[in-house]
SEFI-362791 format. One record per residue: residue number from 1; x, y, z of N, C-alpha, C, CB in turn. Coordinates in steps of 0.001 Angstrom, whole numbers, plus 500000, padded with zeros to 6 digits. Glycine has a CB too. Example, Ala and Ser with C-alpha at 12.3 -4.5 7.8 and 13.67 -1.06 7.14 Angstrom:
% residues 2
R  num    n_c1    n_c2    n_c3   ca_c1   ca_c2   ca_c3    c_c1    c_c2    c_c3   cb_c1   cb_c2   cb_c3
R    1  513190  494310  507800  512300  495500  507800  513200  496700  507800  511308  495527  509046
R    2  512850  497750  507080  513670  498940  507140  512900  500030  507870  514084  499402  505725
% end
This chain:
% residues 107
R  num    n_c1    n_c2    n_c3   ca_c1   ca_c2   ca_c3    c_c1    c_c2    c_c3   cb_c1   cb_c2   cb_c3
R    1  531834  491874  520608  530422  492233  520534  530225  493232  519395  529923  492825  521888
R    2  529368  492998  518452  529133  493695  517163  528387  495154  517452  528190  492702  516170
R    3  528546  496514  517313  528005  497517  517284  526388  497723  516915  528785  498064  516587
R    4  526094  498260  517717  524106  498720  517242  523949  499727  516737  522919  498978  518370
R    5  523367  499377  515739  523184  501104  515278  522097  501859  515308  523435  501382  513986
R    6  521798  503127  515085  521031  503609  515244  520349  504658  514133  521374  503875  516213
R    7  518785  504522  513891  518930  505445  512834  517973  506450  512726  518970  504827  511693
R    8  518503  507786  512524  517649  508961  513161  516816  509748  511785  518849  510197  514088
R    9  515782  509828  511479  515220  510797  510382  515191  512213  509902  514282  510720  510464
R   10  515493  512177  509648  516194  514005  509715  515274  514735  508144  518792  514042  509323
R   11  514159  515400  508408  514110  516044  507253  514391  517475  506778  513147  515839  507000
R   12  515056  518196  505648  515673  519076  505558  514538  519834  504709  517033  518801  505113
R   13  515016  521475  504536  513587  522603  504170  513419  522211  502243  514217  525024  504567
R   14  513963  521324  501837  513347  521121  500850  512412  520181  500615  514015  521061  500190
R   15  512258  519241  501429  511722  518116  501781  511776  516129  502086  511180  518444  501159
R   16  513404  516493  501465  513666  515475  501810  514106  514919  502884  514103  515273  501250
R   17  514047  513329  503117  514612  512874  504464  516044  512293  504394  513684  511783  505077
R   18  516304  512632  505511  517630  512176  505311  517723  511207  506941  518879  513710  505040
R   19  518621  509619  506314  518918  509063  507487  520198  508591  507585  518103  508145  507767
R   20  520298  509160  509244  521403  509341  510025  521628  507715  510467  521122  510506  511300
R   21  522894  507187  510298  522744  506127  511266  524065  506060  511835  522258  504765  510687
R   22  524014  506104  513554  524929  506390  514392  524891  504761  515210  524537  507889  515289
R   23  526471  504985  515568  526678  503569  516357  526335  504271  517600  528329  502694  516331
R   24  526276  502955  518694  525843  503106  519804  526706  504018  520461  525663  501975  520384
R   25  527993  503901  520123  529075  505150  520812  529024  506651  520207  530759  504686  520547
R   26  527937  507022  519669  527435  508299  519024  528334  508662  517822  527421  509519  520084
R   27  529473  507991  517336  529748  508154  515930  529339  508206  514808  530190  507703  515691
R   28  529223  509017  514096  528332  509180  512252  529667  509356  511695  526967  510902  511723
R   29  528933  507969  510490  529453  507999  509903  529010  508192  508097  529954  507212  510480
R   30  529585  508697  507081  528993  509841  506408  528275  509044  505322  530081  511015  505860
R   31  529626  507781  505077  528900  506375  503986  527785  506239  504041  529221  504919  504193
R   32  527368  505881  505218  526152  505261  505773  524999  505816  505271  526082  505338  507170
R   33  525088  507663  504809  523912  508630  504777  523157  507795  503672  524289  510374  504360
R   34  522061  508050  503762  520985  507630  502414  520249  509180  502247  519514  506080  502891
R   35  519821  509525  500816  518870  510957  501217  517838  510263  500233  519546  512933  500731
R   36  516278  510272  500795  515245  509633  500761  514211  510832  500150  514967  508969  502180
R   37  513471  510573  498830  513026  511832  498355  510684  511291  499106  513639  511996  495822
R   38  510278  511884  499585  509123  511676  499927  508003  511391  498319  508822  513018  500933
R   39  508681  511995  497096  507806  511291  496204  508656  509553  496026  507679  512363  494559
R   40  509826  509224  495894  510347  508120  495627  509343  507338  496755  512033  508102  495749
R   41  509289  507550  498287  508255  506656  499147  506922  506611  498039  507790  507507  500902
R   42  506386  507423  498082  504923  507581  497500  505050  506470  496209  504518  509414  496931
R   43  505901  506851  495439  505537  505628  494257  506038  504267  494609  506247  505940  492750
R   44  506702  504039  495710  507209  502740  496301  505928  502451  496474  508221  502651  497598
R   45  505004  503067  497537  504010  502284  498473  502933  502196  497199  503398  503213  500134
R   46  502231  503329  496497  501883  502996  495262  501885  502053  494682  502249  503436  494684
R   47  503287  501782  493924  504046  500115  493337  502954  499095  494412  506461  499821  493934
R   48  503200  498898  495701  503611  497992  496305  501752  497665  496675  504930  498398  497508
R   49  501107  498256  496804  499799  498444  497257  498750  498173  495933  499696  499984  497908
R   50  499526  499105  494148  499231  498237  493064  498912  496737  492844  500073  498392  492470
R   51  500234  496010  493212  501041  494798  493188  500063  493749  493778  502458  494940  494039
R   52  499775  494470  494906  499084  493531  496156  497306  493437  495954  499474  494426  497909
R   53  497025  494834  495222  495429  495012  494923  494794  493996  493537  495186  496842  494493
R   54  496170  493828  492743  495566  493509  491573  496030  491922  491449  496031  494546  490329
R   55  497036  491664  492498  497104  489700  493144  496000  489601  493595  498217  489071  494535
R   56  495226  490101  494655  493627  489899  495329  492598  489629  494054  493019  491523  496271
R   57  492902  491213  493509  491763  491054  492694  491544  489726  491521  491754  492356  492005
R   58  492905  489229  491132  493133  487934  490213  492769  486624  491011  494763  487818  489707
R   59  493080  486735  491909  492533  485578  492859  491611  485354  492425  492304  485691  494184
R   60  490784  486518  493066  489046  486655  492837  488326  486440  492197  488528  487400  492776
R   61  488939  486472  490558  487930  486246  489535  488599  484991  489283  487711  487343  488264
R   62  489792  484332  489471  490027  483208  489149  489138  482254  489760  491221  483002  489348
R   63  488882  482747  491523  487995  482243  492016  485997  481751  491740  488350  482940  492777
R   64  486001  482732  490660  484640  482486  489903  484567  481265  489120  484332  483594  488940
R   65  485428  480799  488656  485269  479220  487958  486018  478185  489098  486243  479081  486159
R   66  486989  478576  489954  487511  477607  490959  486475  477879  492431  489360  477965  491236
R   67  487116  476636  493014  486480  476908  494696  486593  478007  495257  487047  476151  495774
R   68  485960  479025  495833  486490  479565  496453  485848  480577  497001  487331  479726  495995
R   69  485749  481822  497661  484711  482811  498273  484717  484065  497044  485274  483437  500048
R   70  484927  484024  496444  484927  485209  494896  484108  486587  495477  483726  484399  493138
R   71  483358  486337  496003  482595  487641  496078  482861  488272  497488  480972  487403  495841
R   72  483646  487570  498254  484275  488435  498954  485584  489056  498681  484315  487956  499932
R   73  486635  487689  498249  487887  488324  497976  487653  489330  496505  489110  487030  497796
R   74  487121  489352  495352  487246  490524  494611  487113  491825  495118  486481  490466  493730
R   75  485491  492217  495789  485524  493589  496174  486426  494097  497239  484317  493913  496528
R   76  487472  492771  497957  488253  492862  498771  489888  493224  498143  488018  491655  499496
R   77  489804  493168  496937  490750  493717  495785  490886  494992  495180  490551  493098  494798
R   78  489140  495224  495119  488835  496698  494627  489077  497808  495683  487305  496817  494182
R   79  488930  497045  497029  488978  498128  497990  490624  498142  498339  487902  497825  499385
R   80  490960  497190  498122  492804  497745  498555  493272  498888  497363  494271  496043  498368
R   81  492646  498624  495659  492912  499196  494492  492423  500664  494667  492270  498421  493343
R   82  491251  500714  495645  490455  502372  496224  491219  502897  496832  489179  502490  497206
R   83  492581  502643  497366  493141  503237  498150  493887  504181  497743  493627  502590  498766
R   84  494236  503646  496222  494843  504657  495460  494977  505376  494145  495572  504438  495564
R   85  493228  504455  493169  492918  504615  492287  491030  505212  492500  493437  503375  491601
R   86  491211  505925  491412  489714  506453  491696  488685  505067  490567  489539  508659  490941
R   87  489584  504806  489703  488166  504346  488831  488100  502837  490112  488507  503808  486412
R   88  489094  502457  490677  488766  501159  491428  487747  501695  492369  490078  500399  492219
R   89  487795  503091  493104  486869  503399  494231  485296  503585  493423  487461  504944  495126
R   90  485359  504325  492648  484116  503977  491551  483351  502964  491366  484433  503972  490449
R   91  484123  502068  490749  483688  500378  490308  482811  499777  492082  485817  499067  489810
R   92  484076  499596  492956  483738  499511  494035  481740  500088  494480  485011  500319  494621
R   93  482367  501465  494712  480766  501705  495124  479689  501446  494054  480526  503239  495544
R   94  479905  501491  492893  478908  501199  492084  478451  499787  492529  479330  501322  490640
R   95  479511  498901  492562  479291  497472  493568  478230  497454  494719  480686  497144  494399
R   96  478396  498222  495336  477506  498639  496432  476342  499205  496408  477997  499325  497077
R   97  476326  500075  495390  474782  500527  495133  473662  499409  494803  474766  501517  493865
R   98  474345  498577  493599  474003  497513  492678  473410  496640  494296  475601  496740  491475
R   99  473907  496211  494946  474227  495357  496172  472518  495643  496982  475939  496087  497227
R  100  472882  497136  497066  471777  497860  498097  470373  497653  496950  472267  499964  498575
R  101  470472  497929  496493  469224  498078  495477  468738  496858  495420  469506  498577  494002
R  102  469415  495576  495072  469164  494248  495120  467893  493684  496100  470451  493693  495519
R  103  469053  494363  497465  468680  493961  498796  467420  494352  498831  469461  494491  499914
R  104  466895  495668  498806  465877  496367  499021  464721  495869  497549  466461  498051  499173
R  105  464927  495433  497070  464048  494898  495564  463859  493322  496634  465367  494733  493382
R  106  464689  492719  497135  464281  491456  497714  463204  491431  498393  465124  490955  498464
R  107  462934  492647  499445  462044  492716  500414  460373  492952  500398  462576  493580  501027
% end
């Protein structure tokens, strides 16, 4: 039967994390350590939330000459891109003003 392991977060007074991973029989072992810096996360999820905002957002406008719902999935691009850029949160509400004003000129 193959060992389970276990893995504990440990952060130390400078700020990094450090993970522990112990077998089920409470042994550590030292290989195993990883030390995890909290800016290295930040530009991971950054990267990764980039990556994912600006695939949506390409969809989206690709979607303006193809089939497709464009005017939902773009501002649905800008708002994943708001999460971590200001000019996308900008663009965004300016979207919205433009939107509201429309609405209210319709009536």
């Amino acid at each position: 039967m193959p060992d389970s392991y276990v893995i504990r977060w440990i952060k130390d007074s400078k700020g990094s994390v450090r993970a522990k991973f112990d077998r089920n029989k409470g042994t550590k072992f030292s290989s195993a350590m990883k030390i995890l810096d909290y800016k290295n996360i930040k530009t991971i999820k950054r990267i990764i939330i980039t990556v994912i905002g600006f695939t949506v957002l390409i969809f989206g406008l690709a979607m303006i000459v193809l089939p497709g719902p464009a005017i939902i999935v773009i501002p649905l691009g800008l708002a994943i891109l708001a999460s971590e850029f200001l000019w996308a949160r900008r663009l965004l509400k300016r979207i919205k003003n433009t939107l509201r004003r429309q609405k209210e000129e319709d009536k």
